[in-house]
Residue frames as qw, qx, qy, qz and C-alpha x, y, z in Angstrom:
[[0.269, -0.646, 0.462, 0.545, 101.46, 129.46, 40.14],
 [0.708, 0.637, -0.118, -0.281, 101.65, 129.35, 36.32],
 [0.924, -0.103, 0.327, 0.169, 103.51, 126.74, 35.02],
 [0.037, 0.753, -0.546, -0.365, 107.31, 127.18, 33.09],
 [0.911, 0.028, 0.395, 0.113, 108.43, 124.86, 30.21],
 [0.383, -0.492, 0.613, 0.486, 111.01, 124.32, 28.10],
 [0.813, 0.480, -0.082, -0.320, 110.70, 124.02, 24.34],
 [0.968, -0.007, 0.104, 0.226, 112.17, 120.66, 22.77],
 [0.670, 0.579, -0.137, 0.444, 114.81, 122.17, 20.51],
 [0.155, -0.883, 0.258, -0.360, 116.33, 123.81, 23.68],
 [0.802, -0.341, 0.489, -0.043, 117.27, 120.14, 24.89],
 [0.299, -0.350, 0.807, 0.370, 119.61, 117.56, 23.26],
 [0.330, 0.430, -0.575, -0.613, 118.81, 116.12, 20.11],
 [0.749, -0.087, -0.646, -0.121, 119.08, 112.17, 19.69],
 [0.148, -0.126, 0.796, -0.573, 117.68, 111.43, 23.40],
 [0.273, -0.432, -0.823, -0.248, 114.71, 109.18, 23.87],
 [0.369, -0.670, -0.221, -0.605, 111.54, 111.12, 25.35],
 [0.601, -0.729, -0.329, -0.008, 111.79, 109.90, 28.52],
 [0.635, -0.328, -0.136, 0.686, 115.41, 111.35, 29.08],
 [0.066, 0.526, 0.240, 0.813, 114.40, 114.50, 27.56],
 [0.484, -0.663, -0.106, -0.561, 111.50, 115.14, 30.11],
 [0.581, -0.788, -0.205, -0.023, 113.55, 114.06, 32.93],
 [0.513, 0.232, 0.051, 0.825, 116.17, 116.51, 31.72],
 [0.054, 0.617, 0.239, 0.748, 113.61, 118.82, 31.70],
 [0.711, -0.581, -0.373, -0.137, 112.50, 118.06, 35.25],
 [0.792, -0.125, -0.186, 0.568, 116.12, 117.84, 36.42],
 [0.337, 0.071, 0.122, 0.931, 116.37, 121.72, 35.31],
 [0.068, -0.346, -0.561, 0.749, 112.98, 122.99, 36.69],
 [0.306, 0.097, -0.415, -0.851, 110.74, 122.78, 34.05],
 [0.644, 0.179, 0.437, -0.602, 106.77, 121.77, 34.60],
 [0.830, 0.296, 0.464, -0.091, 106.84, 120.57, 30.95],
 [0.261, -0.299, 0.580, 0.712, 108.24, 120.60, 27.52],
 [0.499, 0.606, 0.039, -0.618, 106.92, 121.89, 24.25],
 [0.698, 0.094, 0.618, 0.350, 107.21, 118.95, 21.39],
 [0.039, 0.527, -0.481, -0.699, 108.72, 120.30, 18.04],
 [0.674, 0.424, 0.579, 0.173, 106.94, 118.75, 14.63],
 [0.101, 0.713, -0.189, -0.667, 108.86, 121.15, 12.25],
 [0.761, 0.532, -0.109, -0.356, 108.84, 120.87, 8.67],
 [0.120, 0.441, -0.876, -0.154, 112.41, 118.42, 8.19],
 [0.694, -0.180, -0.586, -0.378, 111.15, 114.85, 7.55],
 [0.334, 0.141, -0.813, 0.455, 112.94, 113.47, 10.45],
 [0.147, 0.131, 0.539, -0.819, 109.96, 115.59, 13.02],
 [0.628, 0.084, -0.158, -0.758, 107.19, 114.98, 10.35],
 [0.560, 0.062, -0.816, -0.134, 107.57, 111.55, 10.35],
 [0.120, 0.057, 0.791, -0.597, 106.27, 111.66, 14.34],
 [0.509, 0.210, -0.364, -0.751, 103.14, 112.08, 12.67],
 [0.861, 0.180, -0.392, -0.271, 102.94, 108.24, 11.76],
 [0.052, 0.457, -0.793, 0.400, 104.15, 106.86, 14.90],
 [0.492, -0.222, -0.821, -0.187, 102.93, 103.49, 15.93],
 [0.660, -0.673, 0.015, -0.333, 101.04, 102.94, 19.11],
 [0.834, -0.389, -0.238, 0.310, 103.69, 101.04, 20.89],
 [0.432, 0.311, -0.070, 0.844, 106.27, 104.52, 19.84],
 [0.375, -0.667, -0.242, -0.596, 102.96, 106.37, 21.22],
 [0.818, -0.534, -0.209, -0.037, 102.72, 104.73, 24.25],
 [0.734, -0.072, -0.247, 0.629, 106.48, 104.68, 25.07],
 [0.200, 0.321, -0.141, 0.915, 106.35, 108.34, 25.11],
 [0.637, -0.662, -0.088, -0.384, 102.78, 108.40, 27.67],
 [0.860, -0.276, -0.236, 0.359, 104.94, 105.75, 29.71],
 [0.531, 0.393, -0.084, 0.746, 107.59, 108.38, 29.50],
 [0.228, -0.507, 0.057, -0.829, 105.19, 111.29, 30.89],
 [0.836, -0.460, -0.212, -0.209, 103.70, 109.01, 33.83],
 [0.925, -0.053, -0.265, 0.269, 107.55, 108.40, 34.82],
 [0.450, 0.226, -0.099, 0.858, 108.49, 111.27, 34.86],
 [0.016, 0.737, 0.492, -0.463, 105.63, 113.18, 36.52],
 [0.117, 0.314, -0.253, -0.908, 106.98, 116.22, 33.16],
 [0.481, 0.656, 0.520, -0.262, 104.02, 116.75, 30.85],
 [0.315, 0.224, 0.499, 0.776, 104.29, 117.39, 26.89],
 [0.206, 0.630, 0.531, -0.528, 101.33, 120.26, 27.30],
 [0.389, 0.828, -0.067, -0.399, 101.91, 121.91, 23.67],
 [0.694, 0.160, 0.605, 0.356, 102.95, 120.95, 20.47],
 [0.011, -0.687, 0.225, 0.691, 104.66, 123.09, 17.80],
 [0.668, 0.531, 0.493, 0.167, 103.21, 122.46, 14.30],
 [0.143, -0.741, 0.387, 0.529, 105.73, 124.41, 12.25],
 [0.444, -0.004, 0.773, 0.453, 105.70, 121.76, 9.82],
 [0.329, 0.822, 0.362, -0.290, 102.90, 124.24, 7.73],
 [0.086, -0.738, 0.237, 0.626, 105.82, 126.32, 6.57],
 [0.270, -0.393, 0.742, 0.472, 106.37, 123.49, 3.96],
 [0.078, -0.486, -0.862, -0.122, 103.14, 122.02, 3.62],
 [0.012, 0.020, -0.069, 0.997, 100.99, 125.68, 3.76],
 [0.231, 0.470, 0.768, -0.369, 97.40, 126.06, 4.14],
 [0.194, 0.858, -0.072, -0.470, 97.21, 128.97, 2.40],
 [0.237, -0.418, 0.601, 0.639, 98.96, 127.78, -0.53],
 [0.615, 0.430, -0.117, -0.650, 97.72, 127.70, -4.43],
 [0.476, 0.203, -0.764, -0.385, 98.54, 124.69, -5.34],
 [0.846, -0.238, -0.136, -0.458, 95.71, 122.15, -4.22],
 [0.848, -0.059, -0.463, 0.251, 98.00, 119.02, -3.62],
 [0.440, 0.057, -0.593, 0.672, 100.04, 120.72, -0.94],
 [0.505, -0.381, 0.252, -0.732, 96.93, 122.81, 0.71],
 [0.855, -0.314, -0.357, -0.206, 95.82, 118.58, 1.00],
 [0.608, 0.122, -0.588, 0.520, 99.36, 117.77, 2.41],
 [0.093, 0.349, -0.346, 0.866, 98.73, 120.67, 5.03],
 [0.649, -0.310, 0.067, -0.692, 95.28, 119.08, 6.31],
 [0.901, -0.008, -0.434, -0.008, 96.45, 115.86, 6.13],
 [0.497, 0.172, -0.617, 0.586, 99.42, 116.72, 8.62],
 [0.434, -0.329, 0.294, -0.785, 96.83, 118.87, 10.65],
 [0.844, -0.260, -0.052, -0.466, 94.23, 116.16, 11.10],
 [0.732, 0.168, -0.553, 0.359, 98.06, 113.57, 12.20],
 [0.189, 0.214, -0.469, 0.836, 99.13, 116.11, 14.72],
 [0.622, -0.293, -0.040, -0.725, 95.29, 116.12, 16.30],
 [0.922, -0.198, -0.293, -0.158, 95.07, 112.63, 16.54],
 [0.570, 0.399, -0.467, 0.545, 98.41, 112.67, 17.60],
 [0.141, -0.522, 0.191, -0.819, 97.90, 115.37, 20.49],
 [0.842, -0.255, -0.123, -0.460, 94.29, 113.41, 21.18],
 [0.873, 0.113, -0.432, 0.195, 97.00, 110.21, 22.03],
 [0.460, 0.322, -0.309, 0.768, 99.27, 112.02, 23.89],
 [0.303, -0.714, -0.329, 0.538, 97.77, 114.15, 26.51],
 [0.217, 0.115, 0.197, 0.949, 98.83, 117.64, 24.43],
 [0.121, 0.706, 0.617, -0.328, 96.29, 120.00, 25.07],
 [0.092, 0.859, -0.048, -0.501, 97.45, 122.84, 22.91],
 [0.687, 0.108, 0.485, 0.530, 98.58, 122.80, 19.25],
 [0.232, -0.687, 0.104, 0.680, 100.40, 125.89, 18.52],
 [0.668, 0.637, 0.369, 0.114, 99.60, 126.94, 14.97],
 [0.491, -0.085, 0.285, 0.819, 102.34, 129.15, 12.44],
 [0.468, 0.687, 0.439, -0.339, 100.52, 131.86, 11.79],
 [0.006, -0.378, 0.567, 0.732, 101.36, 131.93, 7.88],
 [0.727, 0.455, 0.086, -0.507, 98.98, 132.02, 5.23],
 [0.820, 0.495, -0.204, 0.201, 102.40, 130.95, 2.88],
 [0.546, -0.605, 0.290, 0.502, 105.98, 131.02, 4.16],
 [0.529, -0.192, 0.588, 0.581, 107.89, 130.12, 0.46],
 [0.312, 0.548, 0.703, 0.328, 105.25, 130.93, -1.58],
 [0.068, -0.257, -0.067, -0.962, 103.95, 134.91, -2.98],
 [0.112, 0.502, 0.583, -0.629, 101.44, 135.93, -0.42],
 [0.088, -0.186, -0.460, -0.864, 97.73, 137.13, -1.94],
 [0.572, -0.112, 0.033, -0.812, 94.48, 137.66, -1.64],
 [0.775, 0.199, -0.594, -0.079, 94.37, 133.83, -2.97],
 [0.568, 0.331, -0.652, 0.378, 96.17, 132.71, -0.05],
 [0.290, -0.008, 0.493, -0.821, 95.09, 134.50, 3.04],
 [0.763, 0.035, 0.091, -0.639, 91.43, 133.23, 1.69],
 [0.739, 0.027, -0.671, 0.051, 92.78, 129.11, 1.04],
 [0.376, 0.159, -0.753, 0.516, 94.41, 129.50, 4.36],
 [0.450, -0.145, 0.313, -0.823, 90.91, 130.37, 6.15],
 [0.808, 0.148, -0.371, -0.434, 89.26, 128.06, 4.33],
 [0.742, 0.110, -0.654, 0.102, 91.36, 125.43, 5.65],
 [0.041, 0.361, -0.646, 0.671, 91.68, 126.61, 9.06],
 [0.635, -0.035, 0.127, -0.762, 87.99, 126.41, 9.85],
 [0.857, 0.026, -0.515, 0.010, 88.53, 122.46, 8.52],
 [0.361, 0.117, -0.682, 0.626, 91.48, 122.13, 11.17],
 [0.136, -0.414, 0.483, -0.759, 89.48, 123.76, 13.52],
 [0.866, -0.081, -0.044, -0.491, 86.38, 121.58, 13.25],
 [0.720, 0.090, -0.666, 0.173, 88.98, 118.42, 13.05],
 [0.190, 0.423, -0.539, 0.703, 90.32, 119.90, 16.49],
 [0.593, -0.307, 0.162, -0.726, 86.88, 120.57, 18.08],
 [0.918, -0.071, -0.366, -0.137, 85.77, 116.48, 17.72],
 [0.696, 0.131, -0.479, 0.519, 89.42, 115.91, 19.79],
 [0.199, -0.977, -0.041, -0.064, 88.98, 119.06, 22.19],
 [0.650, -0.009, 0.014, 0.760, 92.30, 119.90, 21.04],
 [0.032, -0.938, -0.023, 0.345, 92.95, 123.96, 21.34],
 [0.489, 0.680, 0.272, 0.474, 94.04, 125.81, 17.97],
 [0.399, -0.778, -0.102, 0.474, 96.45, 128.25, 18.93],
 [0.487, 0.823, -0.042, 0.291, 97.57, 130.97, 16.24],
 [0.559, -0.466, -0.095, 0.680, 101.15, 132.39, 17.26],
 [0.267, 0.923, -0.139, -0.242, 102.13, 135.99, 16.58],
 [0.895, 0.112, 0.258, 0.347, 104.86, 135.43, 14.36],
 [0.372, -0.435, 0.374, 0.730, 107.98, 136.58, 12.22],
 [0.290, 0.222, 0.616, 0.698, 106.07, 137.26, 9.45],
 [0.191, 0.064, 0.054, -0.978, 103.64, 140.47, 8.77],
 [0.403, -0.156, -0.808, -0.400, 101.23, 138.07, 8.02],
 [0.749, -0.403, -0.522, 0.057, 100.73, 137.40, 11.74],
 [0.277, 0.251, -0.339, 0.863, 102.53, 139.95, 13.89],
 [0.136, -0.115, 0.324, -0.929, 99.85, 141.08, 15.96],
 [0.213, 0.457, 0.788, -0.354, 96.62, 139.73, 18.64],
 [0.332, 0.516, 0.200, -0.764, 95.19, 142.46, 16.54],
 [0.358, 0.314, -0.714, -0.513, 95.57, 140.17, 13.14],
 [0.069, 0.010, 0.921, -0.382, 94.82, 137.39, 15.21],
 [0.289, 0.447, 0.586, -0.611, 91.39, 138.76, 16.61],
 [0.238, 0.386, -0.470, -0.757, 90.61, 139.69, 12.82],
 [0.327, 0.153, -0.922, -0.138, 90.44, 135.57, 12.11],
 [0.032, 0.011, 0.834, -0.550, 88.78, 135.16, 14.99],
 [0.179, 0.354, -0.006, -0.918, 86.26, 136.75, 13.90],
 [0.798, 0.092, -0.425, -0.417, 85.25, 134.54, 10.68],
 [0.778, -0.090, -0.606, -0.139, 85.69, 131.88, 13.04],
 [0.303, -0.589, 0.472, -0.582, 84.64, 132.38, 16.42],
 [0.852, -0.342, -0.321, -0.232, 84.87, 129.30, 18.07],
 [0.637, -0.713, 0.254, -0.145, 86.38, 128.28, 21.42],
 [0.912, -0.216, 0.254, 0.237, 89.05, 126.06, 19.92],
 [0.540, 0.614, 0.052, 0.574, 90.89, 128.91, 18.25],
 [0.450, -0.857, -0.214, 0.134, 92.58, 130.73, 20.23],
 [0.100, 0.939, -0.283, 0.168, 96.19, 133.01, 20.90],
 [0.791, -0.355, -0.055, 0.496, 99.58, 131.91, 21.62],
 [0.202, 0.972, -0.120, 0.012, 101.30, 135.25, 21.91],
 [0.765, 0.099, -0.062, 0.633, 105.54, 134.99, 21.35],
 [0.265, -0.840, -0.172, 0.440, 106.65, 138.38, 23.65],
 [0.387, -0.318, 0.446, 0.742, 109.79, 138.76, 21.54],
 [0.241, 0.552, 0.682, 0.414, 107.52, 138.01, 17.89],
 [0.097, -0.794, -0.600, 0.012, 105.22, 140.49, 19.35],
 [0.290, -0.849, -0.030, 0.442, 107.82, 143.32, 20.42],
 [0.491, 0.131, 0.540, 0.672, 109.86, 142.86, 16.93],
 [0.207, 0.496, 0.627, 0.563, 107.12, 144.83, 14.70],
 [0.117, -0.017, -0.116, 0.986, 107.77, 148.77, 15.21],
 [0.348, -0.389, -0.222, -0.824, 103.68, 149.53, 14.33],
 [0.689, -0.356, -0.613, -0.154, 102.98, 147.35, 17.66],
 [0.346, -0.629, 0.378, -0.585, 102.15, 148.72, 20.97],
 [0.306, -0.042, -0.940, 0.145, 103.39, 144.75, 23.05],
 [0.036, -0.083, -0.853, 0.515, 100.81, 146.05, 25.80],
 [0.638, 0.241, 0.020, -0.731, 97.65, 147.28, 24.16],
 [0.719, 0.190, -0.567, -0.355, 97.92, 143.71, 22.09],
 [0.252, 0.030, -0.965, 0.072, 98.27, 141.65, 24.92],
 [0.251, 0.227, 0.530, -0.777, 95.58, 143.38, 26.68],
 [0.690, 0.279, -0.234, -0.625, 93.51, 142.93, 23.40],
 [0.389, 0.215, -0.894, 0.061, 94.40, 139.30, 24.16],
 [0.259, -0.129, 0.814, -0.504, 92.92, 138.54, 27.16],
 [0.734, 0.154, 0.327, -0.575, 90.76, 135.79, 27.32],
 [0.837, 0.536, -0.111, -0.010, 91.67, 134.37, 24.04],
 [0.219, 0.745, -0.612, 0.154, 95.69, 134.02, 25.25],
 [0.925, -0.283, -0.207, -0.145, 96.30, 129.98, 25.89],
 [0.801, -0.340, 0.173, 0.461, 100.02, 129.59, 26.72],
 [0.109, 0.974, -0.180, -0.081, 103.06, 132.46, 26.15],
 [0.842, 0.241, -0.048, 0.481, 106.48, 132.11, 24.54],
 [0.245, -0.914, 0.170, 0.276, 109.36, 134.29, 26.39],
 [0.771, 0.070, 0.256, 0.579, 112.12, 134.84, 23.88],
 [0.355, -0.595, 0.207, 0.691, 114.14, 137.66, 23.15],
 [0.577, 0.585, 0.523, 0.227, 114.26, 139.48, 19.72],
 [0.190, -0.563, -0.031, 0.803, 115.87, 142.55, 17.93],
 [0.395, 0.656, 0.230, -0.600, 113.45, 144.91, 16.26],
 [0.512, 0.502, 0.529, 0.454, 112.40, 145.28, 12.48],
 [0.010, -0.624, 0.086, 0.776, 113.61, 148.77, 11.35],
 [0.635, 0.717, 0.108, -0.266, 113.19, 149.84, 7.52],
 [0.066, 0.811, -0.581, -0.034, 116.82, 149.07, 7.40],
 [0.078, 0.385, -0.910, -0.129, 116.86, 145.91, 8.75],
 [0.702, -0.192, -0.417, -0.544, 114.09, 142.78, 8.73],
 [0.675, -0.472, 0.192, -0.534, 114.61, 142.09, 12.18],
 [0.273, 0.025, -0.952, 0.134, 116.37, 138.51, 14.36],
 [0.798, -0.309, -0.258, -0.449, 113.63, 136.07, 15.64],
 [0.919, 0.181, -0.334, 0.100, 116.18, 133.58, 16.63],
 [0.804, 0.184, -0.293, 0.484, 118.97, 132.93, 18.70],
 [0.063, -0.705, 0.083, -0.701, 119.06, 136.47, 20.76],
 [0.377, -0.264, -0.719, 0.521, 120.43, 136.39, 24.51],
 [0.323, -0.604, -0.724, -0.086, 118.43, 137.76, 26.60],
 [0.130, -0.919, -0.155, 0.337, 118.00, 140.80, 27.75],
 [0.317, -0.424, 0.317, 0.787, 120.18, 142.07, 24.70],
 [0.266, 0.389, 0.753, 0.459, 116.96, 142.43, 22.63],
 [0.092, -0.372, -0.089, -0.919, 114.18, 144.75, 22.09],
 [0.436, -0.535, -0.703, -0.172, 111.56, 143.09, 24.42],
 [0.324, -0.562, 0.284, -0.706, 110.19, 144.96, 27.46],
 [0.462, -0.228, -0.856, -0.047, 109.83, 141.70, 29.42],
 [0.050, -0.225, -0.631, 0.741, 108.74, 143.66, 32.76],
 [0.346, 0.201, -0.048, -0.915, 106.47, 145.87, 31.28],
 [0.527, -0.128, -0.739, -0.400, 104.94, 142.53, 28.90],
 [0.487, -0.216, -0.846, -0.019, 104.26, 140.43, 32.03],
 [0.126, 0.365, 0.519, -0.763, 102.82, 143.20, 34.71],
 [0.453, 0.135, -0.407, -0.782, 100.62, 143.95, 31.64],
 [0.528, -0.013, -0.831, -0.173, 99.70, 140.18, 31.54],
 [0.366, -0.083, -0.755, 0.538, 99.30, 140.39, 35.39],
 [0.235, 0.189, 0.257, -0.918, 97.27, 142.98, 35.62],
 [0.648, 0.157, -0.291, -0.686, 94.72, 141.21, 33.51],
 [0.695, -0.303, 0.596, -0.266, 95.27, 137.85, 35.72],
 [0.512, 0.458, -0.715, -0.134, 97.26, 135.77, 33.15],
 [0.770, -0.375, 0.463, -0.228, 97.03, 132.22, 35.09],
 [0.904, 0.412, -0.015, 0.114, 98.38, 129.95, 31.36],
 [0.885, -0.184, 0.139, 0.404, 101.70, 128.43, 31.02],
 [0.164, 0.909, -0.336, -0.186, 105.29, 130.34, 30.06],
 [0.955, -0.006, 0.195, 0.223, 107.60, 128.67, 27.75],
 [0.229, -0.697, 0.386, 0.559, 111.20, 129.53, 27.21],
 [0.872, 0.443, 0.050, 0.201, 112.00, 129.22, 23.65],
 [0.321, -0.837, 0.399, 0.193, 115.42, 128.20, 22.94],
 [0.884, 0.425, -0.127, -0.147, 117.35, 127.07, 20.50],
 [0.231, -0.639, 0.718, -0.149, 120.65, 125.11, 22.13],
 [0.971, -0.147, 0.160, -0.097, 120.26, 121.40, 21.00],
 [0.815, 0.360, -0.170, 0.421, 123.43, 121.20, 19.16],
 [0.190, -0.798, 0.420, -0.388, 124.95, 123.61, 22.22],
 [0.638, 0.116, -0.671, 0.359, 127.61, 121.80, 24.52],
 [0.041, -0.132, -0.573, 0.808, 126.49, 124.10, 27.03],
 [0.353, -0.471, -0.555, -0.588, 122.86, 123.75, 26.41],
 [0.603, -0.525, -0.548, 0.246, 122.44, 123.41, 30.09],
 [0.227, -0.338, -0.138, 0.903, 124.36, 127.11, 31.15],
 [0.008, 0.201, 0.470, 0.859, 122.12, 128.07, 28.47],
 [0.496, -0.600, -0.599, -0.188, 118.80, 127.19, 29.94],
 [0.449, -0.706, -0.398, 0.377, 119.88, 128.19, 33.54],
 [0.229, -0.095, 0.102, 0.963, 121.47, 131.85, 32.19],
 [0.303, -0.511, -0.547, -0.590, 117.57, 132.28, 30.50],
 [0.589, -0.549, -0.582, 0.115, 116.17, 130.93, 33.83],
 [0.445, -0.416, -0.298, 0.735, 118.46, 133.22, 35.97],
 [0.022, 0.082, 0.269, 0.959, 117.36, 136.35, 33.52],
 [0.414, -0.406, -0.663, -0.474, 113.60, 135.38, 33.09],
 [0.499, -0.358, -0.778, 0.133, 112.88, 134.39, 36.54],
 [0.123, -0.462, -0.452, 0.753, 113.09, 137.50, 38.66],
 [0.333, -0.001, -0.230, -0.914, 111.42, 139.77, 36.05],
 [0.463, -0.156, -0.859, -0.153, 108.79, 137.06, 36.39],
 [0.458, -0.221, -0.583, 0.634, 108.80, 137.61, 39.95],
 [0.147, -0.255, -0.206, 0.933, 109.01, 141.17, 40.01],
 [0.299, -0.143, -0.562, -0.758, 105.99, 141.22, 37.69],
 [0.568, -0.215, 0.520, -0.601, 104.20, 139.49, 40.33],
 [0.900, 0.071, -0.388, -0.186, 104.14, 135.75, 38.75],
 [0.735, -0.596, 0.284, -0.157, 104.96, 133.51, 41.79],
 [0.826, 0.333, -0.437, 0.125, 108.49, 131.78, 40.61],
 [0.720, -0.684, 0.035, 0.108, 110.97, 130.53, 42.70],
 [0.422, 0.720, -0.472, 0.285, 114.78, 131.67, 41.93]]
């Protein structure tokens, strides 16, 4: 049975790790996706001591929940792809933190943004820094077998396995690999969701279910915050696709509900939406 987690931001806020993951446990979740986004407060995990380290392994051993993936979001600020030299260092310097980091932790997956820039004017210039530097990250990764996952993303940059597989390309190696976001993926009108996950297979390490309504020429499209099943996704159609090509990697809700009083109705309204299509798709969940 493929495993279900929970990204962090979908839980409370100021809780220590170990009441997080047996929150997450409490609410029927295999693991939880850690959050390193670009605010200092999540970069600063980064430079966490070994005894801060350790409290959070102690955490996962106590809980029996696993951290299996790590969002690195914290790029958006710190770009790879950017022209100015001091912040393309800042952006290897937080890669080769969030490795060692990972390498400490148990994390097997570190979930990459795919943006060349976020803040910055996209070029030629950019797309070719932000290879340049990937291929470093990846080699940092390889020494750690850590897995290099690209997501499809909210930005045109990244929108499609078929951009994806492009990269892949100048750098085929086994620690690069796909995290596909269903919603991301179903957002961007020139994308067909099931020819690109099917151009996935193989290369497709762990899958974000989240909800999303469409880019039109009118409007640029919500990533964020969308209940379920009031977006554009096909989720049946995504995951019998996925099934049919024996998908066996993890599914993580993304959700954003830490500052929610009802973060909990939230999670189990997802759960109660998600789970039979899941099902009916032919992924073994229990409801």
């Amino acid at each position: 049975m493929n495993t279900l987690g929970i990204y962090e931001k979908a839980l409370p806020k100021n809780i220590s790790w170990e009441e997080r993951l047996q929150l997450a446990k409490s609410l029927g979740f295999d693991f939880v996706e850690m959050s390193i986004d670009e605010t200092d407060e999540r970069l600063a995990r980064l430079d966490w001591s070994k005894n801060s380290r350790n409290e959070v392994s102690q955490a996962i051993v106590k809980t029996g929940v696993t951290i299996q993936s790590l969002c690195l979001s914290g790029h958006r600020r710190y770009p790879l792809g950017s022209v100015d030299p001091v912040i393309r260092e800042k952006g290897l310097e937080i890669m080769a933190k969030a490795i060692d980091l990972a390498s400490d932790l148990g994390i097997r997956v570190i979930q990459l943004a795919g943006y060349d820039v976020y803040y910055e004017k996209k070029s030629v210039a950019t797309r070719s820094f932000f290879i340049e530097n990937l291929e470093k990250s990846v080699a940092l990764a390889a020494r750690k077998q850590i897995t290099l996952a690209i997501e499809i993303m909210d930005d045109s940059f990244m929108s499609s396995i078929t951009k994806y597989k492009r990269i892949k390309k100048q750098i085929p190696s086994p620690w690069l690999q796909v995290y596909p976001d269903l919603g991301n993926l179903s957002a961007w009108s020139e994308n067909d969701p099931g020819y690109e996950l099917e151009l996935g297979k193989g290369a497709i390490v762990a899958t974000h279910l989240k909800d999303t309504l469409a880019v039109t020429d009118n409007f640029s499209g919500k990533f964020k915050g969308v209940p379920f099943g009031e977006g554009c996704v096909d989720f049946l159609g995504c995951l019998k696709t996925m099934k049919s090509f024996s998908y066996n990697g993890p599914f993580l809700i993304e959700m954003w509900s830490e500052e929610s009083s009802d973060f909990k109705e939230e999670i189990k309204a997802a759960k109660a939406f998600l789970l039979p299509i899941l099902k009916e798709a032919g992924f073994n969940y229990e409801y």
